[in-house]
C-alpha positions in Angstrom: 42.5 -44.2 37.6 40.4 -42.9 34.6 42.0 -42.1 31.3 42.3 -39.4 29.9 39.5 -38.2 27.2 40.3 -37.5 23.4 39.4 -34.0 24.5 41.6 -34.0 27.3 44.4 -35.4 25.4 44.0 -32.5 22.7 44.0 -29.7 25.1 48.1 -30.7 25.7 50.2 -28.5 23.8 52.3 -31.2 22.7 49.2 -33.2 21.0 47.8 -30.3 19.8 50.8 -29.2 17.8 51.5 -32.8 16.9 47.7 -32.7 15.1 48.9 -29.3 13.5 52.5 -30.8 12.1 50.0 -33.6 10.6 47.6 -31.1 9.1 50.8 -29.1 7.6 52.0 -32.4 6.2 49.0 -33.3 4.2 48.6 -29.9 3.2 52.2 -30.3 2.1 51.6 -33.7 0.2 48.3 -33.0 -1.6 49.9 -29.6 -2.6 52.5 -31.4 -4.1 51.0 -33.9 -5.8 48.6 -31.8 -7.3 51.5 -29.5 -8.4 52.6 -26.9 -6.1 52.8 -24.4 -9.3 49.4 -25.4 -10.6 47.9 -24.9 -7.5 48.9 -21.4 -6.7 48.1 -20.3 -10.3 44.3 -21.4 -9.9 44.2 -19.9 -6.3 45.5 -16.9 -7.3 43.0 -16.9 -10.6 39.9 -17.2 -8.1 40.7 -15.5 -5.1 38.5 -12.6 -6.2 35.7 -15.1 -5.0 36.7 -14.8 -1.8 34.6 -12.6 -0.1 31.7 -13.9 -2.0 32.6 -17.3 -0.4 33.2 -16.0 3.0 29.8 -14.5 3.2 28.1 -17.6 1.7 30.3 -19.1 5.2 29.0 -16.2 7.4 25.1 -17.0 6.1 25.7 -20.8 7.2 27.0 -19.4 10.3 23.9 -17.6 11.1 21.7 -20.5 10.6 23.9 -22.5 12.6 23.3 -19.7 15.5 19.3 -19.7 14.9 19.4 -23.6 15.5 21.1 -23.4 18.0 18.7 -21.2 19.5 15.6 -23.1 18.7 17.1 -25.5 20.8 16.5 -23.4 23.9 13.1 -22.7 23.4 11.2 -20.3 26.0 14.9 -19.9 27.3 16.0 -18.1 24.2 14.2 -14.9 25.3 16.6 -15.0 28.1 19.7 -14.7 26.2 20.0 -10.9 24.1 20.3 -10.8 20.5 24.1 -9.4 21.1 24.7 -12.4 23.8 24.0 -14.9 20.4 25.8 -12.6 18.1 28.9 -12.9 20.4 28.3 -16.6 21.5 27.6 -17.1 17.3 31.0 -15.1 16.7 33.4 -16.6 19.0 32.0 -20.2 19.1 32.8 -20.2 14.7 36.2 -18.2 15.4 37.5 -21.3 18.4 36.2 -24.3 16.5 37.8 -23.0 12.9 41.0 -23.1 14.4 41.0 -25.9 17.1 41.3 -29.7 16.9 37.2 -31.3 16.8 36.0 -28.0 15.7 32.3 -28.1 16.0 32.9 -29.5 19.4 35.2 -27.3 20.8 32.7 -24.2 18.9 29.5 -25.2 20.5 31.2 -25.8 24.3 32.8 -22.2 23.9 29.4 -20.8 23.0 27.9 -23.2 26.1 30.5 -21.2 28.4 29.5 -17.8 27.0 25.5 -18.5 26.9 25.6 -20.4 30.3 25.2 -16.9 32.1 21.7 -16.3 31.1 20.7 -20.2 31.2 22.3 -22.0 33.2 25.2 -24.0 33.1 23.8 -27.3 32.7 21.3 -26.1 30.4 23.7 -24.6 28.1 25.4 -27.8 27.9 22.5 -30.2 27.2 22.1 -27.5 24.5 25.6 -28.2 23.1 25.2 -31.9 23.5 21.8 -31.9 21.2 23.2 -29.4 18.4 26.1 -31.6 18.2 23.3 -34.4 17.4 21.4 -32.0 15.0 24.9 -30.8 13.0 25.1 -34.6 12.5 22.4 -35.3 11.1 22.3 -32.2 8.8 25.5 -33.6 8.0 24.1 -37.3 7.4 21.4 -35.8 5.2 23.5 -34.1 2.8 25.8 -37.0 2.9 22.7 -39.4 1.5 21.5 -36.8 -1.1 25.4 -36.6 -2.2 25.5 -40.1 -2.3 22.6 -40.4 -4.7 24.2 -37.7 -6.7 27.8 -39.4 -7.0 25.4 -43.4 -7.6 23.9 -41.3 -10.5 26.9 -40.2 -11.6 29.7 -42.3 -11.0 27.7 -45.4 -10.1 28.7 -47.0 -6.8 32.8 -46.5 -6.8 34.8 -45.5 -4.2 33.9 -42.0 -4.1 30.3 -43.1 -3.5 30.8 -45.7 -0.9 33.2 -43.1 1.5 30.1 -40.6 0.8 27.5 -43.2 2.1 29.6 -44.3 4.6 30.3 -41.4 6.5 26.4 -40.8 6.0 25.7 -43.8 7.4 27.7 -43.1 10.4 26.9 -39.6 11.1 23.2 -40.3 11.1 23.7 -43.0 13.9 26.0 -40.8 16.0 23.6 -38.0 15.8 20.9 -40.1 16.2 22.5 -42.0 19.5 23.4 -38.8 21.1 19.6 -37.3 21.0 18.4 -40.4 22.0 21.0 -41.0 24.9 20.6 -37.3 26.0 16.8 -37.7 25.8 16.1 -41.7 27.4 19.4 -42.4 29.3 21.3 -40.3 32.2 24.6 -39.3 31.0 25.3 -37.0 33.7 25.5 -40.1 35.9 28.6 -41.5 34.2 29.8 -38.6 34.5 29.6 -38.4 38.1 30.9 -42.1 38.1 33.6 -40.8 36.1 35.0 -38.0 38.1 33.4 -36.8 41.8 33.7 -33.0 40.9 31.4 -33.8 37.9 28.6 -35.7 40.2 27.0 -32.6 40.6 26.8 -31.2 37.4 25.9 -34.7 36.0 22.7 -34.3 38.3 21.7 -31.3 37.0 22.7 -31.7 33.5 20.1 -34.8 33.3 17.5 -32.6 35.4 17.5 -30.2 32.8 15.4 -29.8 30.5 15.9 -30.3 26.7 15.0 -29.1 23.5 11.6 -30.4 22.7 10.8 -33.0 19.3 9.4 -29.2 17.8 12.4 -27.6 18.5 14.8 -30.6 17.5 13.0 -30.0 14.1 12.9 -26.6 13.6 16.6 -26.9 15.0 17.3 -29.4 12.0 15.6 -26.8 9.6 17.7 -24.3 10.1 20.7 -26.4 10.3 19.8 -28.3 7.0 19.5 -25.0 5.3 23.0 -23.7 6.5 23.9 -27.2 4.6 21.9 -25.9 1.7 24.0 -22.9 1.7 26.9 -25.2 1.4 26.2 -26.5 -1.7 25.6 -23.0 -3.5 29.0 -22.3 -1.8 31.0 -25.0 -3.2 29.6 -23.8 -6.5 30.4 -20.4 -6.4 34.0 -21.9 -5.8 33.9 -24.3 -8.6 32.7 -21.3 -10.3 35.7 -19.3 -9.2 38.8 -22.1 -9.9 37.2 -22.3 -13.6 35.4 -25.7 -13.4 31.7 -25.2 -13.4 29.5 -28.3 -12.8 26.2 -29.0 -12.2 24.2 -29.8 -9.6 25.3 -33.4 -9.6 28.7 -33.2 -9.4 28.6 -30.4 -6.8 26.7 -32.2 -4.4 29.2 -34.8 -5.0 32.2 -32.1 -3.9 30.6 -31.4 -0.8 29.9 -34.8 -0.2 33.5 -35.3 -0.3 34.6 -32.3 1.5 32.7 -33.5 4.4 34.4 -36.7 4.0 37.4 -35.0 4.8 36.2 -33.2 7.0 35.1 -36.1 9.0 38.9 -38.1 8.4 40.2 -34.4 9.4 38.4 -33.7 12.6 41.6 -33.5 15.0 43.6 -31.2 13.2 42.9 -28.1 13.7 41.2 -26.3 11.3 40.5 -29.9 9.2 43.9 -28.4 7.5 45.1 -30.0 4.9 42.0 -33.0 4.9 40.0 -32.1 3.0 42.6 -30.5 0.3 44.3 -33.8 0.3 40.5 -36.0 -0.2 39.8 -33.5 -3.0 42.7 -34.4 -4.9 42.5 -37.7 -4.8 39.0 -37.8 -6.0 39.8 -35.3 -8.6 39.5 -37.2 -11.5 36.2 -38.6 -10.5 34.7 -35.1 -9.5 36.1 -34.0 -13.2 38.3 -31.8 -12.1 42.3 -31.6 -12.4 44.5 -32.1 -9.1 45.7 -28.6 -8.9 41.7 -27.3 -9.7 40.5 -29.6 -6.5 43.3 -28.2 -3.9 42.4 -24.6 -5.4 38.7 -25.5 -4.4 39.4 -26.4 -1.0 42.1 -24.1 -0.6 39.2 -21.1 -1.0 36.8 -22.4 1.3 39.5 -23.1 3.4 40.7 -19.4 3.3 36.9 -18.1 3.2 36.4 -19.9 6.8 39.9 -18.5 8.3 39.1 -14.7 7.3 35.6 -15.5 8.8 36.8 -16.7 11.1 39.6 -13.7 11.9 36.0 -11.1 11.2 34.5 -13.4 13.8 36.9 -13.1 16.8 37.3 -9.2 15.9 33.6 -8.6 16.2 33.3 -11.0 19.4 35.9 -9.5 21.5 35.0 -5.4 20.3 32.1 -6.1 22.0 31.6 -4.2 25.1 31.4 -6.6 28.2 33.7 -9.0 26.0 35.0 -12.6 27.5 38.6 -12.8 28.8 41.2 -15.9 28.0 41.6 -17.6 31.5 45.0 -18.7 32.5 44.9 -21.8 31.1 44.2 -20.7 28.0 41.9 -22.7 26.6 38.5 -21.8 28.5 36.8 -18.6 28.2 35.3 -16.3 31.2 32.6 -14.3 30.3 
């Protein structure tokens, strides 16, 4: 008898709003600490940068959706430009709101693309932008890191950044190489007989190409560009400009959180709660760093609400299956 994946274990209601009581809680806590009073004062002060922030978080968006498509190569011409605008849509609206995000994001737009591709194709596609959004992630991470060693010189702030650098760069880097030299599909066949056959033709299919993994990583290192000039606009917006040294070292510590964050749904209250306390070392007050993440945080929910709208106003629109939790196209 197998266990039960982390996945698996997520997809039961009662984990799933256990993950969302935690994300609540530390939403609570760095709220409070910070000073609930404080906090709702700078929000309301910058919330006119919202939709200057949400389309900074649409723009990532579509460079996440044009490396996801490089990955396909000569099979991208199979899928139409409003197949991608849906998958794009609906993958960003499930994964801002579900426990593992960017997982749960690029199996819904797997489901949705598999149509035109294939089923196994569209998942070895997942697989390797999962690899890619890792090691965009890795590589902002390092140049954060060098920032925040400038900066701050190597404290704790610095060794979390590197750290999860570190890390995401071998996870990315083990899950191209796996998908690429090993045959996953066979465990999974090993795993579970109803997967034997899909674990055949997941490792017969073909995968993105060393062009497209770099053109893929292009496009996905520039949506991490974008990220940067977002968390700036925000600074902007809750009244604490800073350069371009300490910003990189705010993103580099939003994706910190992000990374401690990635089972509760919509990284809720993560990377508010890492924000504040690194505040001091970012140079900004408590209540100014949960008013940061608070507006990003906001930008990617209304996104995120835009997103499902525009998905599901499509004609020929996927429907929720029974169980909820997969999509039929």
């Amino acid at each position: 008898m197998s266990l039960p994946s982390p996945r698996e274990l997520l997809a039961q209601p009662l984990a799933r709003l256990a993950c969302a009581v935690l994300g609540v809680g530390l939403l609570a806590g760095a709220v409070w600490m910070a000073g609930a009073r404080a906090v709702l004062h700078g929000l309301g002060a910058s919330v006119h940068a919202l939709p200057e922030v949400a389309l900074v978080e649409a723009l990532m968006l579509a460079c996440s959706t044009l490396a996801l498509r490089a990955l396909y190569g000569s099979d991208a011409a199979r899928v139409s430009p409003r197949q991608w605008l849906r998958a794009g849509a609906l993958g960003f609206a499930v994964g801002a709101v579900l426990p593992i995000g960017r997982a749960t994001g690029e199996a819904t737009r797997a489901v949705l693309l598999r149509k035109s591709v294939g089923g196994a194709r569209a998942a070895v596609a997942a697989v390797q932008m999962q690899g890619v959004a890792l090691l965009a992630n890795a590589l902002l991470s390092l140049v954060a890191f060098s920032a925040a060693l400038a900066a701050l010189g190597l404290v704790g702030i610095s060794t979390l950044i590197l750290a999860n650098g570190v890390l995401g760069a071998f996870a990315g880097a083990s899950i191209l190489i796996v998908r690429q030299s090993g045959r996953p599909g066979r465990l999974l066949g090993a795993l579970a007989k109803r997967g034997r056959k899909f674990g055949l033709e997941f490792d017969a299919a073909a995968g993105a190409s060393r062009r497209s993994l770099v053109h893929s990583l292009a496009w996905e290192s520039a949506g991490r560009g974008l990220q940067v000039f977002q968390c700036a606009v925000a600074l902007t917006a809750v009244g604490r400009p800073s350069g371009l040294a300490r910003t990189l070292v705010a993103r580099g510590m939003l994706l910190v959180g992000g990374a401690l964050g990635d089972f509760i749904p919509a990284q809720l209250g993560a990377t508010e709660a890492t924000l504040v306390v690194g505040a001091a070392a970012l140079g900004l007050t408590a209540a100014s760093a949960a008013a940061l993440a608070l507006l990003i945080h906001g930008a990617q929910l209304v996104l995120a609400l835009v997103c499902a709208a525009v998905a599901f106003a499509m004609p020929g629109a996927p429907q929720l299956s029974r169980k909820g939790l997969e999509l039929e196209p």
